[in-house]
C-alpha positions in Angstrom: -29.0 61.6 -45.2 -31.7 59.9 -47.5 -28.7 57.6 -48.5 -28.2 56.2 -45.3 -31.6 55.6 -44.0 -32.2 53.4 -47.2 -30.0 50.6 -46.0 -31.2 50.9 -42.3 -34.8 50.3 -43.8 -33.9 47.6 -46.0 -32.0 45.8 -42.8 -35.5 46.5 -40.7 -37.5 44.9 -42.9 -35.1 41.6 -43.7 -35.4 41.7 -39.9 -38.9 41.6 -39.6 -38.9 38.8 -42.8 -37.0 36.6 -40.8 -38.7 36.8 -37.1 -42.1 36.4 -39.6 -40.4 33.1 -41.4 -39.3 31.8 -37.8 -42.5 32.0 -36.3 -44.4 30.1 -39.0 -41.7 27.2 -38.5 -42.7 26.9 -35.1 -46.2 27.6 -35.8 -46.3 24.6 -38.7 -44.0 22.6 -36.0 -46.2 22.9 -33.5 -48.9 22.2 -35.8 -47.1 19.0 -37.4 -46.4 17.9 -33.5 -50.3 18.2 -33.0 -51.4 16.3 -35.7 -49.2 13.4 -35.0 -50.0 12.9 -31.7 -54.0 13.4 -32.7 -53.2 10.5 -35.7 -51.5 8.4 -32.6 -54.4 8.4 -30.4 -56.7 7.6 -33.3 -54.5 4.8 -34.1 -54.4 3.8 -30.7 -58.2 3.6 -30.5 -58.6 1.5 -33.9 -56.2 -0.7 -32.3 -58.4 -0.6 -29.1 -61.5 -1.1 -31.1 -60.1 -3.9 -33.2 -59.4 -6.0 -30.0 -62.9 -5.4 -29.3 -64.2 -6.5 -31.9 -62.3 -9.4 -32.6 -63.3 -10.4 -28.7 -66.8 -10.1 -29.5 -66.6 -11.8 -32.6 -64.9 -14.9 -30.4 -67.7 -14.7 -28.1 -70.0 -14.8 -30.6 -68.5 -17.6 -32.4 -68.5 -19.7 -28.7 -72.2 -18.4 -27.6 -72.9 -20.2 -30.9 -71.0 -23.1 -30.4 -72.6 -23.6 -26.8 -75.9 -22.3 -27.9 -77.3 -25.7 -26.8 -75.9 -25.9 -23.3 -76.2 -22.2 -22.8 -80.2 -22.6 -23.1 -80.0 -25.9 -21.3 -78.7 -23.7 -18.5 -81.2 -20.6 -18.9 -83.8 -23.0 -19.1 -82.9 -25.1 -15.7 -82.3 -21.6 -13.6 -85.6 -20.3 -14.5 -87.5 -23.5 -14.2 -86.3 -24.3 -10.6 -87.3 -20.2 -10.0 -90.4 -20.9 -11.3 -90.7 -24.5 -9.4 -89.8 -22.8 -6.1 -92.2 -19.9 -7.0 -95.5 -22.5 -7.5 -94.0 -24.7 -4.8 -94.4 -21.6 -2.4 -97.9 -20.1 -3.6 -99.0 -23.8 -3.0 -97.4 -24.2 0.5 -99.3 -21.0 1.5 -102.6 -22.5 0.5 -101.6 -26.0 2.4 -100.7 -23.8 5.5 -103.8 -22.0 5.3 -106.1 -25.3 4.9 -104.2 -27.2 7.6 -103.9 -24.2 10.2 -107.9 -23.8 9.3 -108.3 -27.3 10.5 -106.6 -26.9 13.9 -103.0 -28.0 13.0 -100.4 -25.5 14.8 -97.8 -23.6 12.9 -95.2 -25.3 14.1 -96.6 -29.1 12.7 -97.7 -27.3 9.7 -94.2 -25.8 8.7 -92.9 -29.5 9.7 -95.1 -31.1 7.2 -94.7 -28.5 4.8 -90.9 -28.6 5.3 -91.0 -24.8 5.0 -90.0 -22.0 7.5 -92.2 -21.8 10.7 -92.2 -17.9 10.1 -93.8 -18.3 6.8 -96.4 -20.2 8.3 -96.9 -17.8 11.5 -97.4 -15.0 8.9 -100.1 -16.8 7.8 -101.0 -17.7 10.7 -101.9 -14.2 11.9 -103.9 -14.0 8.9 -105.9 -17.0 9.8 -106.4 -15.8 13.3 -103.8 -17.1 15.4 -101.8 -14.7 18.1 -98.8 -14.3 19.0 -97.9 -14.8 22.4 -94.2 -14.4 23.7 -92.9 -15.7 27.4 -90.0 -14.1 28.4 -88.9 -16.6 31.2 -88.8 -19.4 29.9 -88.1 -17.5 26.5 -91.0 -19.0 24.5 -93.1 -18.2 21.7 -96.6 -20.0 21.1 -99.0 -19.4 18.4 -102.5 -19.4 20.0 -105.9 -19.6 19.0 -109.7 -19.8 19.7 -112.4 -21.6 18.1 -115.9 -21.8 18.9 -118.6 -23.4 18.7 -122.1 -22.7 19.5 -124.8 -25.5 20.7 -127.7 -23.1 21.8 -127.1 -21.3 24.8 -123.9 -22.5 25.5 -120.9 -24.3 23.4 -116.9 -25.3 23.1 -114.3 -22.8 22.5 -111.3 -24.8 21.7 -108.2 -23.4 22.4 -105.2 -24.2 20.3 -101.8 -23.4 22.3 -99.1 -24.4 20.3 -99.2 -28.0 19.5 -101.4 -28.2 22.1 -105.1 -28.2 21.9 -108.0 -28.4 24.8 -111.9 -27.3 24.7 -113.8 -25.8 27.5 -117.8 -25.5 27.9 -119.3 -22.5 27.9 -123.0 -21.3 28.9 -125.0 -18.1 29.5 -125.1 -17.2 33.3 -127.4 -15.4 35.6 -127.1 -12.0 35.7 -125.0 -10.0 36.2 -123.0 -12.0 34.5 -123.5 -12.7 30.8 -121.3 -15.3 29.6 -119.8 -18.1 31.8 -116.6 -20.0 30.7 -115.9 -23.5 32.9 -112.2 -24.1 33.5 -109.7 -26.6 35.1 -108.8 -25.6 38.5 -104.6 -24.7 39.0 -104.6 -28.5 41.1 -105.9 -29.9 37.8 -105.0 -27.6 35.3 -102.0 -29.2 33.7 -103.2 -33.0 34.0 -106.6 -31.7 31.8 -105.0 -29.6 29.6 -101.4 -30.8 28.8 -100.6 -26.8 29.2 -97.8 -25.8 31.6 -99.2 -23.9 35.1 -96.6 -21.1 33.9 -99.0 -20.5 31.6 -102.3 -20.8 33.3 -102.4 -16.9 33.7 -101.9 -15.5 30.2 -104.0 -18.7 28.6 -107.5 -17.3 31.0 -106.4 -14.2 29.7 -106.3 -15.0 26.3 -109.6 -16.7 26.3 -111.2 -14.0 28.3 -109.9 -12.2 25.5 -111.2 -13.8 23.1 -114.7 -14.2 24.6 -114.9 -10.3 25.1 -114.9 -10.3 20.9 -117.2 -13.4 20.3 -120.2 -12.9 23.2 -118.7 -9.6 25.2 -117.9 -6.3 23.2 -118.5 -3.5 25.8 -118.0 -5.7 28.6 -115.5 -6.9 31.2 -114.1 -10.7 32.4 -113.1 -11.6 35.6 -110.9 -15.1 36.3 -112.3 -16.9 39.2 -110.2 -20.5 40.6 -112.5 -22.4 38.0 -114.0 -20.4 35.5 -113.8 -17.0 33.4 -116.9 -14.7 33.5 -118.2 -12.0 31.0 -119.9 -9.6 33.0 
């Protein structure tokens, strides 16, 4: 009984020896395959990284080359940036100066040879209005100057490219401030203004009388003046 169990045990453990000495061949297999592939990709990526480098080094050998004409270049884009930068601080201070002096946005811009919304920007700035007409669909810059001579004076209106003064006085009470206008007959032969805009121009200086002689008070447009009352 001993006898036979001897051999079965040695046969079990030759067995066992040679599942153990597979599984290390695949495991060093498997292993091997691993580290090729991971020596692959390094190679791979110091090929990659070669390329790259002799690329740069190319680049850098033309940037040199060109070094001249490269800062010729750099230099011209920023100096026209920078012209274009003064040119525009110093077109805002023109428009500023000329719309001061009573010329309108849109003959500023003109002489300026810059956009007219540029100018209306600083336009508003300055004092001018806005003032849109739907029919026909305009747009005019507008606005009042005055100037005092004792108890009464000029406000001069500037209406586009358009420009006309009117007299105004102190009235007799009730009223406090009397503003002398064309009549509608003669309104457009005096003032070079369309009769379309008759309306919102009495409005606009009864308006703008209300801030300069009138806070608190009212106007009312009669056929040949505007009164603050």
């Amino acid at each position: 009984m001993n006898n036979t169990s001897r051999p079965d045990a040695r046969r079990d453990d030759m067995k066992q020896s040679d599942e153990l000495e597979a599984a290390m061949r695949q495991m060093l297999a498997q292993n091997a395959a691993a580290a090729e592939a991971v020596v692959a990709g390094a190679r791979a990526e110091r090929e990659v990284a070669g390329a790259e480098r002799t690329t740069a080094r190319q680049e850098l050998l033309d940037t040199q080359k060109n070094s001249a004409s490269i800062y010729a270049t750099f230099l011209e884009e920023h100096r026209v940036l920078v012209r274009n930068d003064v040119w525009k601080k110093c077109a805002q201070t023109f428009a500023e100066n000329l719309l001061k002096r009573g010329v309108s946005v849109e003959e500023t811009a003109e002489l300026l040879e810059v956009e007219e919304g540029l100018v209306a920007d600083i336009a508003r700035m300055v004092g001018y209005y806005i003032i849109r007409f739907d029919k026909p669909k305009t747009t005019v810059y507008a606005w009042a100057q005055f100037q005092d001579e004792g108890r009464g004076g000029y406000l001069t209106l500037h209406w586009g490219r358009t420009v006309s003064r009117f007299w105004y006085e102190i009235a007799a009470s009730p009223a406090k401030t009397l503003l002398e206008i064309p009549v509608a007959e003669l309104w457009e032969s005096q003032t070079n203004i369309p009769l379309v805009h008759r309306k919102r121009v009495l409005e606009f200086l009864g308006e703008q009388l209300l801030l300069r002689h009138g806070r608190g008070f009212s106007y009312r447009i009669e056929p040949d003046s505007v009164v603050i009352y």
